[in-house]
NUGU-681283 format. One record per residue (C-alpha): residue number from 0; residue in one letter; y, z, x. Coordinates in steps of 0.05 Angstrom, whole numbers. Layout:
BEGIN
n = NUM, res = A, yy = Y, zz = Z, xx = X
...
//
This chain:
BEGIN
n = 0, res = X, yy = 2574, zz = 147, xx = 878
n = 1, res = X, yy = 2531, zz = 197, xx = 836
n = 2, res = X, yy = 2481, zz = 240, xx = 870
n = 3, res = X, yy = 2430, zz = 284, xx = 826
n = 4, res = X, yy = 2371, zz = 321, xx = 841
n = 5, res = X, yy = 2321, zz = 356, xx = 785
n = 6, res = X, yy = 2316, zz = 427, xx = 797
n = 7, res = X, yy = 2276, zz = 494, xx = 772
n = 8, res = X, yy = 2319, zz = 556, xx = 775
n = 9, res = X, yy = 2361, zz = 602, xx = 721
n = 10, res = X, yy = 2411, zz = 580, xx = 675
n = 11, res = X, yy = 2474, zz = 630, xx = 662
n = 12, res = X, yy = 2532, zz = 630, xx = 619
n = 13, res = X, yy = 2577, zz = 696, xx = 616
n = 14, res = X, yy = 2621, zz = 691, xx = 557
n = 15, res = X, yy = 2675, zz = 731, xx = 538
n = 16, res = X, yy = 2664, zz = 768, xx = 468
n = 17, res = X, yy = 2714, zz = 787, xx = 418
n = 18, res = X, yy = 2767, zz = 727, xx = 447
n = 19, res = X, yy = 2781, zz = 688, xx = 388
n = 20, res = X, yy = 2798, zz = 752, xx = 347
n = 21, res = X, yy = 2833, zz = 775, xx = 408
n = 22, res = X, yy = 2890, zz = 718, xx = 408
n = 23, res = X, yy = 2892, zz = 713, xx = 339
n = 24, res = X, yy = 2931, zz = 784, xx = 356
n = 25, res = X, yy = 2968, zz = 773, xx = 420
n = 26, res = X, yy = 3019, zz = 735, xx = 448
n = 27, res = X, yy = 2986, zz = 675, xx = 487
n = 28, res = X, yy = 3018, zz = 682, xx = 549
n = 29, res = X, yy = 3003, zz = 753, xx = 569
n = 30, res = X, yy = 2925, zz = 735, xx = 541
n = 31, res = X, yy = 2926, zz = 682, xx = 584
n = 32, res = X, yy = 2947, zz = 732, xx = 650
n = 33, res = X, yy = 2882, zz = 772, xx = 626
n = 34, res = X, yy = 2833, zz = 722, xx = 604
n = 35, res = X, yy = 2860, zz = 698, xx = 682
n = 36, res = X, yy = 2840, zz = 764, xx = 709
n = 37, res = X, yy = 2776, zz = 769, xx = 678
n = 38, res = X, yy = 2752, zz = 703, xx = 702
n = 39, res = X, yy = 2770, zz = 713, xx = 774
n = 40, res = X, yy = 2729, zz = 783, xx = 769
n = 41, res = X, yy = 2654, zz = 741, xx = 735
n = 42, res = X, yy = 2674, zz = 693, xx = 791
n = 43, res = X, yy = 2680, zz = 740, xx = 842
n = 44, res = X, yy = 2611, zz = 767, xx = 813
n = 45, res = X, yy = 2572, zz = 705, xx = 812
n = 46, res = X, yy = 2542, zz = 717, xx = 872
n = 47, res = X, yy = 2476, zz = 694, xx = 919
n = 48, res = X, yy = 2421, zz = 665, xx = 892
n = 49, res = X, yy = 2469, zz = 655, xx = 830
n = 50, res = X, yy = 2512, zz = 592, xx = 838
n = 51, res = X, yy = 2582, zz = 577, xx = 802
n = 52, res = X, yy = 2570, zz = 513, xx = 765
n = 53, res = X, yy = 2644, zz = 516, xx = 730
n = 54, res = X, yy = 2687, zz = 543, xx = 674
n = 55, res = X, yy = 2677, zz = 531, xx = 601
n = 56, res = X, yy = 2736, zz = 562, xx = 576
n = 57, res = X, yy = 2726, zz = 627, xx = 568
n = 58, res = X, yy = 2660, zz = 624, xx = 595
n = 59, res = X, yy = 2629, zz = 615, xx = 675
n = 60, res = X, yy = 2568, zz = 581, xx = 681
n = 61, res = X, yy = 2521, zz = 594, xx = 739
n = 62, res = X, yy = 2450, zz = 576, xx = 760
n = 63, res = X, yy = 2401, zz = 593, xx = 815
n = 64, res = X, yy = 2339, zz = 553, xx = 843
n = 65, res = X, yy = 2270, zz = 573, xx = 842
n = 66, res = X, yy = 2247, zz = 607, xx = 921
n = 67, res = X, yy = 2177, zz = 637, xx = 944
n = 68, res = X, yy = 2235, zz = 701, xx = 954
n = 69, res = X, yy = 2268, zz = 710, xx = 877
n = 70, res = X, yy = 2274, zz = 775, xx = 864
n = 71, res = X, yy = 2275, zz = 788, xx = 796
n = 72, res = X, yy = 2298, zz = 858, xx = 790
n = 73, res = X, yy = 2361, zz = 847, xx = 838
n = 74, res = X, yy = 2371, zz = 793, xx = 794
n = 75, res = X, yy = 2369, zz = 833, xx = 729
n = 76, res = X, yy = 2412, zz = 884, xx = 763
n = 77, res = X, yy = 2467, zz = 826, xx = 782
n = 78, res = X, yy = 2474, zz = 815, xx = 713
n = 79, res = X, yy = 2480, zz = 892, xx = 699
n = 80, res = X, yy = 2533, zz = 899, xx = 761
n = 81, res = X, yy = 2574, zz = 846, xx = 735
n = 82, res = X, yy = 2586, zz = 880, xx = 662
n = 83, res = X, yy = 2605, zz = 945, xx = 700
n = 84, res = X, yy = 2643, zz = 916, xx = 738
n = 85, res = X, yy = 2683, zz = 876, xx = 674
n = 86, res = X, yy = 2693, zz = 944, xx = 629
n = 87, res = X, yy = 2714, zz = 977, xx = 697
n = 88, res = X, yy = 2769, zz = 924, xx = 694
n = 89, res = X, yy = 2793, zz = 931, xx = 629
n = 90, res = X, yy = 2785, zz = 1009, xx = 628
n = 91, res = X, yy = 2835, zz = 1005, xx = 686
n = 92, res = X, yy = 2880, zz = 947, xx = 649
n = 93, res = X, yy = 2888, zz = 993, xx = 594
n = 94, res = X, yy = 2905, zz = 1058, xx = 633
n = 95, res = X, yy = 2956, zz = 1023, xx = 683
n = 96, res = X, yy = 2991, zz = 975, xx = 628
n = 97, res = X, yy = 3058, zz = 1012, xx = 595
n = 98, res = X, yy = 3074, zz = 938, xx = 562
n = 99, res = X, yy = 3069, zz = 947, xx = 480
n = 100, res = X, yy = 3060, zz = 874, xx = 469
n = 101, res = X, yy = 2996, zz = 861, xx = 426
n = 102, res = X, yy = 2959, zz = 823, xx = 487
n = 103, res = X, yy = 2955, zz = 894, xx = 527
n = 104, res = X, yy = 2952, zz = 945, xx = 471
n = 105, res = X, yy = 2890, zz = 897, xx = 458
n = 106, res = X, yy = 2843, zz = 889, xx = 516
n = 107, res = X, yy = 2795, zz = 943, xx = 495
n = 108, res = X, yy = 2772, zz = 879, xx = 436
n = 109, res = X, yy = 2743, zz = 847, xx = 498
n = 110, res = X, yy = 2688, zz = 847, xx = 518
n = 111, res = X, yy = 2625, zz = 805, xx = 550
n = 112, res = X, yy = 2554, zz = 776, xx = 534
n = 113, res = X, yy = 2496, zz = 740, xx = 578
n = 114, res = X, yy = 2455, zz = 682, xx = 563
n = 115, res = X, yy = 2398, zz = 673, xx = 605
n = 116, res = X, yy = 2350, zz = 621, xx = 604
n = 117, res = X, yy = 2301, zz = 591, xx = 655
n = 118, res = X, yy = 2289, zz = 517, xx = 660
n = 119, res = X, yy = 2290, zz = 449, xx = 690
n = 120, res = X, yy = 2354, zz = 417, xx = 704
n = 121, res = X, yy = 2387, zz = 357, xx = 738
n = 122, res = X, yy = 2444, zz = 382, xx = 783
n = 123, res = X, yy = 2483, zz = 316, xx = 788
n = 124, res = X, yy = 2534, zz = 311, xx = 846
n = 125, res = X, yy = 2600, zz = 277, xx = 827
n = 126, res = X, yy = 2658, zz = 259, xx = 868
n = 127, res = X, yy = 2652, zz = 323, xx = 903
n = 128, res = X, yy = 2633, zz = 368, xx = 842
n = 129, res = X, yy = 2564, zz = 384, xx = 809
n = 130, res = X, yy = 2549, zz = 385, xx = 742
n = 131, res = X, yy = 2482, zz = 413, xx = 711
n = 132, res = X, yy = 2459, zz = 370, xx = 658
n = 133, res = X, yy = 2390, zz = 361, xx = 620
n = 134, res = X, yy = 2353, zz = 399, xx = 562
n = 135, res = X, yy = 2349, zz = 469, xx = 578
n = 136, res = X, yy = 2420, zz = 468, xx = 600
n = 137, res = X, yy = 2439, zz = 446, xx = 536
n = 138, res = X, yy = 2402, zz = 499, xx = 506
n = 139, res = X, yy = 2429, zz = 556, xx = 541
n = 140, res = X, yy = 2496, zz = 529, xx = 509
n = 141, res = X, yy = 2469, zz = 527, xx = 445
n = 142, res = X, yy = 2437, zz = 605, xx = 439
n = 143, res = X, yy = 2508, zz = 626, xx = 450
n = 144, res = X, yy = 2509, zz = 608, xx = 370
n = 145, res = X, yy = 2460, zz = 665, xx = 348
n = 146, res = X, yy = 2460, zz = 728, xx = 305
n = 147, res = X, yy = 2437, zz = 776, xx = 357
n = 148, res = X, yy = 2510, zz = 816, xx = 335
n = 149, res = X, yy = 2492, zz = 813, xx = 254
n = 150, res = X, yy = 2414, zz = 829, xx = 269
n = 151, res = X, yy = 2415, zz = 884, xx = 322
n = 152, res = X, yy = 2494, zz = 912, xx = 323
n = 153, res = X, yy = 2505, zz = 902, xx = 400
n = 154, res = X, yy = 2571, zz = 875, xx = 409
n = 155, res = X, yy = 2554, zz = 872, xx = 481
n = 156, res = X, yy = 2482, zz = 839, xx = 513
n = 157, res = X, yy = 2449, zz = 803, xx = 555
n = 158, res = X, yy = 2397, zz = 753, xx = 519
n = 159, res = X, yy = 2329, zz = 724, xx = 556
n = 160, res = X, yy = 2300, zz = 671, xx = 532
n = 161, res = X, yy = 2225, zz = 685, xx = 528
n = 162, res = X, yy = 2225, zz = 637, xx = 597
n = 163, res = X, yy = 2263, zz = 681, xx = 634
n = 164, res = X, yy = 2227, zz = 739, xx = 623
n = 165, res = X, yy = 2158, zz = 704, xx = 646
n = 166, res = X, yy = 2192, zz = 688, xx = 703
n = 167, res = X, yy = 2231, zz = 743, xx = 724
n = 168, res = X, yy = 2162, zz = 778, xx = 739
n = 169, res = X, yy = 2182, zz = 854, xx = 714
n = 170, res = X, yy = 2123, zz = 875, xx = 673
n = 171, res = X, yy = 2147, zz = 921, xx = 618
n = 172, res = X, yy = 2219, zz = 900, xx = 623
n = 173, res = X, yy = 2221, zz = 880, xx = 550
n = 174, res = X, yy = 2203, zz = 958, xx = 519
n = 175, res = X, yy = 2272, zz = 971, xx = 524
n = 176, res = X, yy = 2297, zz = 904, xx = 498
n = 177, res = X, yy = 2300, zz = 879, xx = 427
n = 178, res = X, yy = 2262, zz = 813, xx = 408
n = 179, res = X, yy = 2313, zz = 760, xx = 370
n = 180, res = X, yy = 2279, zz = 689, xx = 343
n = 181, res = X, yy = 2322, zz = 646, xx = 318
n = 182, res = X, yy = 2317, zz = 565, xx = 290
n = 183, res = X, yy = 2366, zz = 511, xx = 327
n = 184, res = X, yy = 2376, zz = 447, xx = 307
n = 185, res = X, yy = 2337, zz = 392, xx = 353
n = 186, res = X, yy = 2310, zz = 445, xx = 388
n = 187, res = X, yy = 2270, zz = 490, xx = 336
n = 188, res = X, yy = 2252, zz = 559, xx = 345
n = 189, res = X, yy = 2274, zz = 603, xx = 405
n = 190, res = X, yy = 2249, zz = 671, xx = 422
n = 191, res = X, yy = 2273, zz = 724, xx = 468
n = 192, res = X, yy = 2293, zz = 794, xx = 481
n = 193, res = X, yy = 2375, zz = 827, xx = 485
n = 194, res = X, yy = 2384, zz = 873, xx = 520
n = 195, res = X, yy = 2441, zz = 924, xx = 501
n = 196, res = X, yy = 2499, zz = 925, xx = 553
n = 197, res = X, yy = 2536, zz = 985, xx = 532
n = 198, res = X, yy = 2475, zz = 1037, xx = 553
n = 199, res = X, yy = 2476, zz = 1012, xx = 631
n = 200, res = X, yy = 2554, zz = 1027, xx = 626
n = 201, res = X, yy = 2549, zz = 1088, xx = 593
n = 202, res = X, yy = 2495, zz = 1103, xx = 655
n = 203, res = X, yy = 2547, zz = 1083, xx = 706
n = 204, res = X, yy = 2609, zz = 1093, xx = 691
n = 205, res = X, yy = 2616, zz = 1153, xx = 714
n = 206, res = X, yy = 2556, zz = 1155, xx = 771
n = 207, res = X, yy = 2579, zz = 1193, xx = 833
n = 208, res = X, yy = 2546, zz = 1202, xx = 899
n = 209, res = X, yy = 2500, zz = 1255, xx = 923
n = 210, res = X, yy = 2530, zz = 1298, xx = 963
n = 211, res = X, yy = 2496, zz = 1296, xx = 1040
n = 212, res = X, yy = 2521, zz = 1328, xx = 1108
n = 213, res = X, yy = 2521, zz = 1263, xx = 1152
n = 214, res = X, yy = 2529, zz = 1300, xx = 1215
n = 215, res = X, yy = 2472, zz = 1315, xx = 1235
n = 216, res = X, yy = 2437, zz = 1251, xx = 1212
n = 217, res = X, yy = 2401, zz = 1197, xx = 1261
n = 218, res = X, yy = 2441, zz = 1132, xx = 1252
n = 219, res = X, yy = 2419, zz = 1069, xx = 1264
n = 220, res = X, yy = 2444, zz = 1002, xx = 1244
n = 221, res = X, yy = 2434, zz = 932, xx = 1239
n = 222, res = X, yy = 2467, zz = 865, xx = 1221
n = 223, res = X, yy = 2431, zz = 823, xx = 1181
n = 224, res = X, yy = 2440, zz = 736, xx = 1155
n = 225, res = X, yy = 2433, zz = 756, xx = 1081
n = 226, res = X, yy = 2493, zz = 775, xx = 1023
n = 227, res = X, yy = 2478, zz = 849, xx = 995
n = 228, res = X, yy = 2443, zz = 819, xx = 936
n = 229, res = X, yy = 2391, zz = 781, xx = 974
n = 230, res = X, yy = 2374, zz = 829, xx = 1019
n = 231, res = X, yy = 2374, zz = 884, xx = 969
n = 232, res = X, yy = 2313, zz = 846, xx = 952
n = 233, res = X, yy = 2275, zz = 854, xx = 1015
n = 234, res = X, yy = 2299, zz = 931, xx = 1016
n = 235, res = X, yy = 2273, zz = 945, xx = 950
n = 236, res = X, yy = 2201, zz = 909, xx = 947
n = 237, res = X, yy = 2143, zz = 953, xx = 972
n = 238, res = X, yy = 2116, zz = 883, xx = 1007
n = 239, res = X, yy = 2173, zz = 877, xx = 1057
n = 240, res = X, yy = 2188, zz = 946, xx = 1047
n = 241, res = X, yy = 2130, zz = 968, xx = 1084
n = 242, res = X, yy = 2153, zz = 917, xx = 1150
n = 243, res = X, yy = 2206, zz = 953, xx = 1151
n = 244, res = X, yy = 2177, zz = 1019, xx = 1163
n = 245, res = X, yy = 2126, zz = 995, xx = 1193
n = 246, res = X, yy = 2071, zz = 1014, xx = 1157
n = 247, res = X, yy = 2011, zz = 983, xx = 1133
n = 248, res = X, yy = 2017, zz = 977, xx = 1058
n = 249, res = X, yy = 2063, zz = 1009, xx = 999
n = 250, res = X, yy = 2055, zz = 1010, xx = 936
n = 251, res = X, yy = 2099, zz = 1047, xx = 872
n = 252, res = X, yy = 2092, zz = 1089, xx = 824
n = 253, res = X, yy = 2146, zz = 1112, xx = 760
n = 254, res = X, yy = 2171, zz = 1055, xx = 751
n = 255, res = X, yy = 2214, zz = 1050, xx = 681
n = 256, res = X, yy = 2193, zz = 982, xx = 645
n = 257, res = X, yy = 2169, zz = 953, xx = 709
n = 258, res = X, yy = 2238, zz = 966, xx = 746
n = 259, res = X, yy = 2246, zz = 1016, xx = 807
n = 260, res = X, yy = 2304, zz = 1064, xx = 808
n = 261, res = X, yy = 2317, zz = 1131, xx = 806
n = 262, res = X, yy = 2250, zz = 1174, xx = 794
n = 263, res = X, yy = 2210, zz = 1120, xx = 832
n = 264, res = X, yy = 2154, zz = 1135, xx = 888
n = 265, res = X, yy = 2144, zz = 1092, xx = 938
n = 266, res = X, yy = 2073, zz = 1109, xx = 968
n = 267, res = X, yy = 2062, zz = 1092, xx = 1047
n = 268, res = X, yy = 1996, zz = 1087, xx = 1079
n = 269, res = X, yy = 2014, zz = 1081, xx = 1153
n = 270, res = X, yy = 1984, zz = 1052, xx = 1211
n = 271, res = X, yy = 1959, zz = 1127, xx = 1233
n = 272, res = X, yy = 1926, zz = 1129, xx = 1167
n = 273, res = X, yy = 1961, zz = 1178, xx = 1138
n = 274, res = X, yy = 2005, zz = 1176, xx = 1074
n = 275, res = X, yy = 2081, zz = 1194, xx = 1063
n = 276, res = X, yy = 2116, zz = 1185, xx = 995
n = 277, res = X, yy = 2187, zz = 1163, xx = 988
n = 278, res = X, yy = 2218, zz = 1186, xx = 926
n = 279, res = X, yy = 2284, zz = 1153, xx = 899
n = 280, res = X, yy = 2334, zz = 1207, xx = 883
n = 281, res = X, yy = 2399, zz = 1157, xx = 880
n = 282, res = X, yy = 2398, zz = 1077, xx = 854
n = 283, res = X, yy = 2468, zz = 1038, xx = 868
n = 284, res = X, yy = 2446, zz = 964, xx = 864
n = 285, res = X, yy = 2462, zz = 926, xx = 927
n = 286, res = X, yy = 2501, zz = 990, xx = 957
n = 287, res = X, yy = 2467, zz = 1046, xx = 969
n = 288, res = X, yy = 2395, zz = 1083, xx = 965
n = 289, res = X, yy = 2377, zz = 1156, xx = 973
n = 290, res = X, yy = 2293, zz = 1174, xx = 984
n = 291, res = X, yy = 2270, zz = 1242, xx = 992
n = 292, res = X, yy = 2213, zz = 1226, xx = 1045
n = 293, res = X, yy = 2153, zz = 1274, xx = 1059
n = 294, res = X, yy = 2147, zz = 1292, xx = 1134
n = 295, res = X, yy = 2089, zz = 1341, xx = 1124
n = 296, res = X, yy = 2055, zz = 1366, xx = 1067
n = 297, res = X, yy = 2107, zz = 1425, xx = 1072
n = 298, res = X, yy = 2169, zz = 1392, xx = 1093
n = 299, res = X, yy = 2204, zz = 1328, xx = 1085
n = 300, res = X, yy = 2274, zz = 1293, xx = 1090
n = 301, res = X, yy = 2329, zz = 1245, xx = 1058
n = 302, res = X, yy = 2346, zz = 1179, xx = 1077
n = 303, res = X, yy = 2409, zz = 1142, xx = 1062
n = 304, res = X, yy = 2413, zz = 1063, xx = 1069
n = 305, res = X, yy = 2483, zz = 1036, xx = 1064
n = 306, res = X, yy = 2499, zz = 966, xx = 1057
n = 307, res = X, yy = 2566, zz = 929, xx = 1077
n = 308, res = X, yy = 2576, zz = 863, xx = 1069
n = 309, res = X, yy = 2617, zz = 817, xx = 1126
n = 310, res = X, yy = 2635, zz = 765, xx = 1141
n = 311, res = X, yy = 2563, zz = 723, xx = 1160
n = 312, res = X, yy = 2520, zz = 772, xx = 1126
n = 313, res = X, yy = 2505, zz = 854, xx = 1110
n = 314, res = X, yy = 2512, zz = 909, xx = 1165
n = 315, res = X, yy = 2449, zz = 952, xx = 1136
n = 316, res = X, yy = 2462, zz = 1026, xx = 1163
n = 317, res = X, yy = 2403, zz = 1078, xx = 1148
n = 318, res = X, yy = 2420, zz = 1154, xx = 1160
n = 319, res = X, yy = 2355, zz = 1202, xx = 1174
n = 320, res = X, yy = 2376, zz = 1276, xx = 1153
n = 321, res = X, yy = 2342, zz = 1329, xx = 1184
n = 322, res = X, yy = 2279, zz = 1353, xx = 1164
n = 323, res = X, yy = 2274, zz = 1405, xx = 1103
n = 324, res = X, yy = 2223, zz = 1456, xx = 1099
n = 325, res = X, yy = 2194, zz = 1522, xx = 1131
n = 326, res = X, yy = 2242, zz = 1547, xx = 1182
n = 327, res = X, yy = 2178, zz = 1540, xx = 1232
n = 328, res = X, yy = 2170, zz = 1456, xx = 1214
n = 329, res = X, yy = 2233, zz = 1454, xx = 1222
n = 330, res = X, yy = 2244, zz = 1475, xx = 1295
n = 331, res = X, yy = 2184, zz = 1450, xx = 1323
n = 332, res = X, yy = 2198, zz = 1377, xx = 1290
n = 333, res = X, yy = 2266, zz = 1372, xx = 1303
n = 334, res = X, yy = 2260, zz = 1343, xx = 1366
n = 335, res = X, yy = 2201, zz = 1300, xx = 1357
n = 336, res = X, yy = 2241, zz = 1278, xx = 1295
n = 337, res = X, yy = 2297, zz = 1246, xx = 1331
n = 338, res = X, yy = 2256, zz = 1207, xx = 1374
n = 339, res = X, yy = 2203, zz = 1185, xx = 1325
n = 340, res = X, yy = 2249, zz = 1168, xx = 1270
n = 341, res = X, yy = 2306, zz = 1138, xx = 1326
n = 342, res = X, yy = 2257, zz = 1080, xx = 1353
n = 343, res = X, yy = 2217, zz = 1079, xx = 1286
n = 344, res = X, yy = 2274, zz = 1064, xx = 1249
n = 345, res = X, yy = 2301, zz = 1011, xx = 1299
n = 346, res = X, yy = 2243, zz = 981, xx = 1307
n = 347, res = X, yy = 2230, zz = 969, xx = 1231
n = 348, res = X, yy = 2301, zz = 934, xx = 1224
n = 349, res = X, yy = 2285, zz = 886, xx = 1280
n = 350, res = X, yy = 2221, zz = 868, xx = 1247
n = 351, res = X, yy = 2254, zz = 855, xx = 1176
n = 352, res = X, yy = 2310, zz = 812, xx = 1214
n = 353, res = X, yy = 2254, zz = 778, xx = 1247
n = 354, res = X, yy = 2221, zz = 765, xx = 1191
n = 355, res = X, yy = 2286, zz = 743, xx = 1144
n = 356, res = X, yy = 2307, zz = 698, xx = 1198
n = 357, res = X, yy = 2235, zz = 662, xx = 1191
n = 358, res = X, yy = 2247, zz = 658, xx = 1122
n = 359, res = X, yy = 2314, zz = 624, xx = 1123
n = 360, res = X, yy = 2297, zz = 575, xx = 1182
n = 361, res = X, yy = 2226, zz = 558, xx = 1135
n = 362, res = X, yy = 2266, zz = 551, xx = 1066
n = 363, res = X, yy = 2227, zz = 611, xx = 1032
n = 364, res = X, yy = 2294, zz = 643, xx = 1014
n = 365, res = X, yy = 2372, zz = 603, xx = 1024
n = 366, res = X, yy = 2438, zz = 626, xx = 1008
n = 367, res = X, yy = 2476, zz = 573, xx = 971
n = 368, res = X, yy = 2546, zz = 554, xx = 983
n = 369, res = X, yy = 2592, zz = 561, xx = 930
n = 370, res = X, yy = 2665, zz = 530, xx = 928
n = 371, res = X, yy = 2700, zz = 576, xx = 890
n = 372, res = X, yy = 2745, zz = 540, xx = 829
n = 373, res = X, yy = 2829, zz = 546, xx = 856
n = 374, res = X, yy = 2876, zz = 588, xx = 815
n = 375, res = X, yy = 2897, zz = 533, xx = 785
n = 376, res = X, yy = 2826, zz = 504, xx = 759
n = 377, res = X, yy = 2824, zz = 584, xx = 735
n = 378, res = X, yy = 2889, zz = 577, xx = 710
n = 379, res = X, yy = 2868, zz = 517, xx = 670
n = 380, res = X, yy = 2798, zz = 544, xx = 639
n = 381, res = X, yy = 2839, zz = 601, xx = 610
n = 382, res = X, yy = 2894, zz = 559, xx = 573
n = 383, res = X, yy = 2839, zz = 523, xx = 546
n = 384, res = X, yy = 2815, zz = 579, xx = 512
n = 385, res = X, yy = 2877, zz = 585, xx = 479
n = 386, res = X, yy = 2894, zz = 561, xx = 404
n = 387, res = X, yy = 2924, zz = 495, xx = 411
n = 388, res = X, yy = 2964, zz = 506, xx = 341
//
């Protein structure tokens, strides 16, 4: 019997571009091996609060539902990781193939695009399997039909409906997008913004890290219920930011188009009433952050969180380097450093678990279960992208 439930959340497709072309020049069964390869990687990237709905081909379609603890940026930068993560792939299936065959001297015609809407939809349980049906699902499948390509030249991009820009909640996000309108049939006019993929892998594709001594860093650590990409969330905003270092309040300041990253400030006021900044100096979305953090008004230090994900969670390590300043700050903080920064820093981690845990047990923020398609449902979406003459 049929189950279904109407929802509030995202909408996602992630379609490969260029395919058609693509086997109209290869031979079909080495396509299929990379079409194959492709969709295991956007599976492997659909990740929490992002849940695989199925395969459309060539094509995954996801969604999320609506919590009190959506982030929208670590959303936004989900999207981003995934297309890095796709040219990475076919960078690498180009440098390790020697095979001659059409298929492989190819790949570099692929490519991938975004479709992002946010809507109301019935997610209808059937025989085991849920399907997303209703109006705005049917429109995200429709927008993949546009002119964005013709209009705007991006062969690459990631398009918002004007919906899920309101409710991603960056102000400013759209200056560096380009607004597309375009007329459907039965569904009239749809606005939004694309954004241009190839610039964020131009940006990463060759990020490295900064280099930092380690040795003589306080360590401590702590193992929290969330995937990386939900508690990246909780990391990143200045509200729960500030629990975990337990201060009173931050706020920030430089962000680009509404978005912290590199160049941003994160302000403190702490419970001593004085002020520290916290300036990011390296952004690696749901890996790693760098902040250069004042001490004194003469001295200050770096601090590196690392996360790993395992098996039930993310093991969250932050490393405190020693202060940087006058030689004479420097000596007579050291010590008080390691202690201050020691129980600070362990404290503020137990607080943010605390507080996570409260939000999981109360529903505020969830991380859905996805059953991942078999190799052989995979198998199956990509020979149905191929020509059946």
């Amino acid at each position: 019997m049929a189950t279904s439930s109407t929802n509030q959340g995202f909408l996602v497709v992630a379609d490969i571009t260029g395919y058609t072309a693509y086997l109209n020049h290869s031979e079909l069964e080495h396509a299929q091996d990379i079409l194959k390869t492709l969709l295991d990687l956007m599976i492997d990237h659909t990740k929490a609060p992002l849940v695989l709905s199925g395969l459309e081909g060539d094509a995954v379609l996801s969604y999320t539902i609506d919590s009190d603890r959506f982030e929208g940026q670590a959303f936004v930068e989900m999207i981003e990781q995934t297309y890095v993560s796709f040219k990475r792939a076919i960078d690498l299936m180009v440098m390790n193939t020697s095979c001659e065959c059409n298929a492989c001297a190819n790949i570099n015609a692929l490519d991938l695009k975004f479709f992002i809407h946010h809507g109301e939809f019935v997610l209808s349980d059937l025989g085991g399997s849920q399907e997303l049906v209703g109006a705005d699902v049917n429109l995200v499948h429709k927008i993949m039909k546009n002119e964005i390509p013709k209009q705007t030249g991006f062969r690459a991009y990631a398009f918002y409906t004007d919906a899920a820009i309101h409710h991603l909640g960056l102000e400013g996000m759209t200056e560096d997008l380009t607004e597309y309108s375009q007329e459907f049939e039965d569904i009239g006019v749809v606005s939004g913004w694309a954004e241009d993929m190839m610039p964020i892998w131009e940006a990463r594709k060759d990020q490295s890290d900064l280099e930092i001594d380690e040795q003589q860093a306080i360590r401590t650590a702590e193992e929290y219920p969330l995937p990386p990409e939900l508690l990246w969330g909780y990391l990143t905003n200045p509200e729960y930011r500030a629990i975990f270092s337990n201060a009173k309040r931050q706020v920030t300041h430089e962000r680009r188009n509404g978005r912290v990253g590199a160049g941003t400030v994160y302000e403190c006021f702490h419970l001593d009433n004085t002020v520290s900044t916290n300036t990011v100096l390296e952004w690696q979305p749901f890996s790693k952050i760098v902040t250069d953090n004042t001490a004194t008004s003469n001295s200050s230090f770096l601090a590196v969180f690392e996360l790993e994900p395992i098996s039930n969670g993310t093991r969250l390590t932050v490393l405190y380097l020693p202060l940087r300043g006058p030689w004479i700050e420097r000596v007579v903080g050291r010590l008080l450093f390691r202690f201050k920064f020691k129980q600070i820093g362990a404290e503020g981690m137990l607080k943010l678990k605390d507080l996570i845990e409260e939000d999981l047990a109360s529903g505020k923020v969830s991380v859905p279960e996805t059953v991942a398609p078999s190799e052989n449902d995979v198998a199956s979406a990509a020979m149905q992208a191929l020509p059946t003459t």
